[in-house]
N, C-alpha and C positions, 0 to 999 in steps of 0.2 A: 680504820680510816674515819676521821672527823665529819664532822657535816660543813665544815669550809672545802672539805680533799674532796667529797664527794659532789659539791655542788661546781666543784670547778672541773672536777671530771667530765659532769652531766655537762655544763655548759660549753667543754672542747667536742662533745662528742655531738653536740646537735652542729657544733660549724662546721663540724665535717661533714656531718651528714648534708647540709646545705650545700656546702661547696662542693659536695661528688653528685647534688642533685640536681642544681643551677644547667649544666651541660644538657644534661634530658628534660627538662622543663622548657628550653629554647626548643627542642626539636619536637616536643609535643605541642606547642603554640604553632610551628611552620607548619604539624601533620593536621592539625586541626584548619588552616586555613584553603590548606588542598580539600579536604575531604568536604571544607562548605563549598568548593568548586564541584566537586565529584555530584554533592548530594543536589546541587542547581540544576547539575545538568543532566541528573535522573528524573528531577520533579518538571525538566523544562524541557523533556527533546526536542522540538521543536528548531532551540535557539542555533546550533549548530548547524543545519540543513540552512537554516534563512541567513546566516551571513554566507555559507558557500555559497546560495542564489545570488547574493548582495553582491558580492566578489566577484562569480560569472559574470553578470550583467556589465559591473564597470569595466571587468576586461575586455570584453567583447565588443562595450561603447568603445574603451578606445584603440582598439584594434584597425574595426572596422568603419567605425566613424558611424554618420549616421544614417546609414541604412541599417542599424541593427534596432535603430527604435523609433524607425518607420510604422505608421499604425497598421499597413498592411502586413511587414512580418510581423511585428508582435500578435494580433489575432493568428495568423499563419501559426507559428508557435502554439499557442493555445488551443487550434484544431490539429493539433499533431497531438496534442498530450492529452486530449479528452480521452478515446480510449484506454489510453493503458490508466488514468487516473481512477476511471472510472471501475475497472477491472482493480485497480492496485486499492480501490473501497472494499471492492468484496474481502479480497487480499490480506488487507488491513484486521479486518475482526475475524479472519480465521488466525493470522498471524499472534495476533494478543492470546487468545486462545494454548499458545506453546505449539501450534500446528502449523502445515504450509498446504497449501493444495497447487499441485503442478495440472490440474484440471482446466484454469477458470477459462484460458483462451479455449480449449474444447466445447466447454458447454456453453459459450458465447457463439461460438459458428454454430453448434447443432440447434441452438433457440433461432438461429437465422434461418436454417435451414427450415425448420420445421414452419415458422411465419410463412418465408417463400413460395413454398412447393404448396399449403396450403390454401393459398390466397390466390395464387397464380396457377400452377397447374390441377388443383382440385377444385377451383371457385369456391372455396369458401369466403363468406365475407372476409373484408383485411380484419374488420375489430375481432371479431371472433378467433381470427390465423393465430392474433395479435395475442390476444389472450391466452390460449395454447403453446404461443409459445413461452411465454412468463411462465406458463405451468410445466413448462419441459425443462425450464432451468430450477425448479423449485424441485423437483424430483429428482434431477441431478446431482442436488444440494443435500438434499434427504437422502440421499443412496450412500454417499461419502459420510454422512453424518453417523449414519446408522452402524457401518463399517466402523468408525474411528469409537463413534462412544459405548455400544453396544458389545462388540466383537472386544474391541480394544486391540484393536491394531493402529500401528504406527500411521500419521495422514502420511507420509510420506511415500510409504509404498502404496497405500489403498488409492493415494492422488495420481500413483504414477500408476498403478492398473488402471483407474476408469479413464485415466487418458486414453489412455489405447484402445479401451473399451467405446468412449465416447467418439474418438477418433473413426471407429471402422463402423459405426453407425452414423458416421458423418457419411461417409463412404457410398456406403448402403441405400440411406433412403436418399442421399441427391444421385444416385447413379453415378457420381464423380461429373456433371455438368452443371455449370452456372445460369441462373436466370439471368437474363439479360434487363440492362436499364431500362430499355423502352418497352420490354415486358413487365415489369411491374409499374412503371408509369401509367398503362392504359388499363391496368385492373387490381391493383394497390398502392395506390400514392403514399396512402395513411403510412407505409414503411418505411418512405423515403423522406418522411415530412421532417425528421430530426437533423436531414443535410441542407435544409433551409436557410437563409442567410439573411441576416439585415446590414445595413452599414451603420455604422455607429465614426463620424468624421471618417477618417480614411479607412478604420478597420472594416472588417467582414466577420461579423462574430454568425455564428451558428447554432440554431435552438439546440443542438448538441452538446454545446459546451454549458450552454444553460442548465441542461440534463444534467451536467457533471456537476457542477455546483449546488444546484436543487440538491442532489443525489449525498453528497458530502454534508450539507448542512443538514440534513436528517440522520443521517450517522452520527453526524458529531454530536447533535441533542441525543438520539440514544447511550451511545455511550457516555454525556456528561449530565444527562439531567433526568433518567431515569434507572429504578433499581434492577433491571435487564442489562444494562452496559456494568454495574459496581459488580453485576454477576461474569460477566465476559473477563473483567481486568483480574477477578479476584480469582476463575478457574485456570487462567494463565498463568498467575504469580505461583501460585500454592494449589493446586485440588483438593491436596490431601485438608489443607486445612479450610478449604473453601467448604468440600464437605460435610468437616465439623461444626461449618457458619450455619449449615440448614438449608446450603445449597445444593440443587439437584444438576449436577453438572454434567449428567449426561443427557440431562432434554436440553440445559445450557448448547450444550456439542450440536446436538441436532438442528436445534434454532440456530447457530449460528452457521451453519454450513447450507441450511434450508434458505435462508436470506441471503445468503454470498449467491448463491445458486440463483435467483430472482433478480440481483443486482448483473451479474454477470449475463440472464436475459434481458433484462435490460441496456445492457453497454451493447448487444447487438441490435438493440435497433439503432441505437447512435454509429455502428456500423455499416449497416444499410445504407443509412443516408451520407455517409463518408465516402462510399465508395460506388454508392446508386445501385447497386449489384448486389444478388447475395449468390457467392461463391464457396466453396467446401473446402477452398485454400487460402480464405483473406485471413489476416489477423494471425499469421505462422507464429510469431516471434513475441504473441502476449502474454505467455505463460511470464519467461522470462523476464521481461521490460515490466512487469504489474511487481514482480518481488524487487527487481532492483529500485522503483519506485516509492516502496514501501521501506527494503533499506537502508536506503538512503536518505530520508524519510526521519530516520529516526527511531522506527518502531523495531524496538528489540525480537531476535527469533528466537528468545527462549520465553517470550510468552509477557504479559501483564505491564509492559511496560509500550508507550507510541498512541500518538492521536493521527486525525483523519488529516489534518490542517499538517503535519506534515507528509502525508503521503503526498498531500498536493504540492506542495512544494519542491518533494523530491520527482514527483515528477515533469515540471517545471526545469528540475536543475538539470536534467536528461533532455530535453526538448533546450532547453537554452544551447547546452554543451554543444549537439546536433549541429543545432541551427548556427549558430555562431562558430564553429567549425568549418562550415560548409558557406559562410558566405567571406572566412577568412581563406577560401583555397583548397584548403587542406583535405586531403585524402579519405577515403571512407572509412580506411583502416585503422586512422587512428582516432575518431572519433568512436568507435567501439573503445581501443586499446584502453583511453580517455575514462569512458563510465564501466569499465572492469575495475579499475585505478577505484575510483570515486568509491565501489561496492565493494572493495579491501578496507580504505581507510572508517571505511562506514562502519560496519564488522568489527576491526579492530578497535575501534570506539567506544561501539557497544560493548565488549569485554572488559573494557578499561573501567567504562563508568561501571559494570555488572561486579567486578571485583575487590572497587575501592566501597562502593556504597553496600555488600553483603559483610 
């Protein structure tokens, strides 16, 4: 073969090669503009949760017209959600973690309990009760910690022992009876001072919800502007190679279940003042309402992925659904059936983005 035969060879054999490649170069161009979707809405979870808030809210305006953005229910709303927000904080950075603790509404009644019966049935002063009990959720915190990082057992089971664990020492030391409002009124106010109220035009907002906010924006600075939180994201994404970074991820474990433990004493005095009382059966349904607020939320349950700014928001979307449910008529039934719905698509979400962005 000449060098004419062969350059005319070479030149059929590159147009082919062109024309059998053109087909898969279209579909690499479309799989690359999915996957800057995928990779947006791994680096942005957030955005998701706030347009289904954006979406609830207009439905619901126009549903219900305008009692839904009456200044009295909207704070109404926002003192429904301070609890499980505040619980769905602690929540939040054991979830990032690759953990879940079905504990936190446990150790939020027994920090109640232990405030209560101190303050009120033993006269100890309220500040001292007060403080006691932050240290009964910091211990609770550290007990789970020590079990998950130490032991190296799954949180899921260790969360679901000290429930029950926490649970029948709820039991125990309230004797199964509630202090009464007007008993702590007349010799612990300082418990009840976070159900306090101001007006703000028509709303009624509460230094509790305050609480919740305070509470969130110190979270969200730990984990975005100090190297404690690159330690939280980086033991949830990878251990193994967090390890190799020079990270000690199991004092990471312990601090972070130690502090969930303190914020979760914390959400119960914002309890206290919710409900004036402190009972051994308030708060039944927080375990649950604090993870669906976090899933929803945004924050992935295989760990390293989710901020605080959507827990709030998810749980927002769980107190809108509620409330705009219930002042459309509708049944109590399906306002559960409603945020079960929400915490599948949530879920499934997360696997979507977790598979296209690995």
């Amino acid at each position: 073969m000449n060098s004419t035969e062969e350059a005319t060879g070479a030149t059929a054999y590159e147009q082919a090669a062109s024309a059998e490649t053109a087909p898969a170069e279209f579909a690499i161009d479309d799989n690359t503009v999915l996957r800057r979707l995928h990779h947006f809405l791994h680096a942005y979870p957030t955005v998701v949760p706030f347009i289904v808030l954006s979406l609830a809210v207009i439905l619901f305006s126009s549903i219900v017209g305008g009692r839904f953005f009456a200044p009295f229910n909207l704070s109404l709303v926002l003192q429904q959600v301070t609890i499980v927000a505040i619980l769905g904080t602690a929540q939040t950075l054991i979830i990032l973690t690759a953990g879940i603790d079905l504990s936190v509404g446990a150790i939020m009644i027994l920090a109640s309990i232990v405030m209560g019966r101190l303050a009120v049935i033993s006269g100890v002063p309220a500040e001292i009760a007060f403080g006691l009990g932050l240290l009964a959720g910091v211990a609770c915190g550290f007990f789970n910690g020590a079990l998950v990082s130490l032991i190296r057992l799954p949180p899921f089971i260790v969360t679901l022992g000290t429930w029950s664990i926490f649970g029948a020492l709820i039991l125990g030391y309230s004797r199964s009876t509630t202090i009464r409002q007007q008993d702590i009124e007349a010799s612990a106010p300082l418990l009840q001072y976070m159900g306090t109220a101001f007006q703000v035009g028509g709303a009624r907002v509460t230094y509790g919800s305050l609480l919740m906010i305070v509470l969130a924006g110190l979270v969200w600075y730990v984990l975005n502007r100090t190297a404690f939180g690159r330690h939280i994201y980086a033991t949830g994404d990878d251990p193994d190679a967090a390890r190799l970074a020079g990270i000690n991820t199991k004092r990471t474990l312990i601090a972070v279940y130690s502090i969930a433990g303190l914020i979760c004493a914390t959400a119960s005095w914002a309890l206290i003042g919710r409900i004036g009382a402190v009972s051994p059966i308030s708060g039944g349904n927080a375990n649950l309402d604090s993870i669906t607020a976090v899933v929803i939320g945004g924050t992935s349950l295989f760990g390293g992925r989710g901020s605080i700014v959507g827990t709030l928001i998810g749980a927002l979307i769980v107190g809108v659904f509620r409330n705009g449910l219930a002042l459309a008529g509708a049944d109590a039934l399906w306002q559960e059936f409603t945020i079960g719905l929400l915490i599948i698509v949530a879920v499934a979400l997360d696997q979507w983005i977790r598979k296209v962005s690995t």
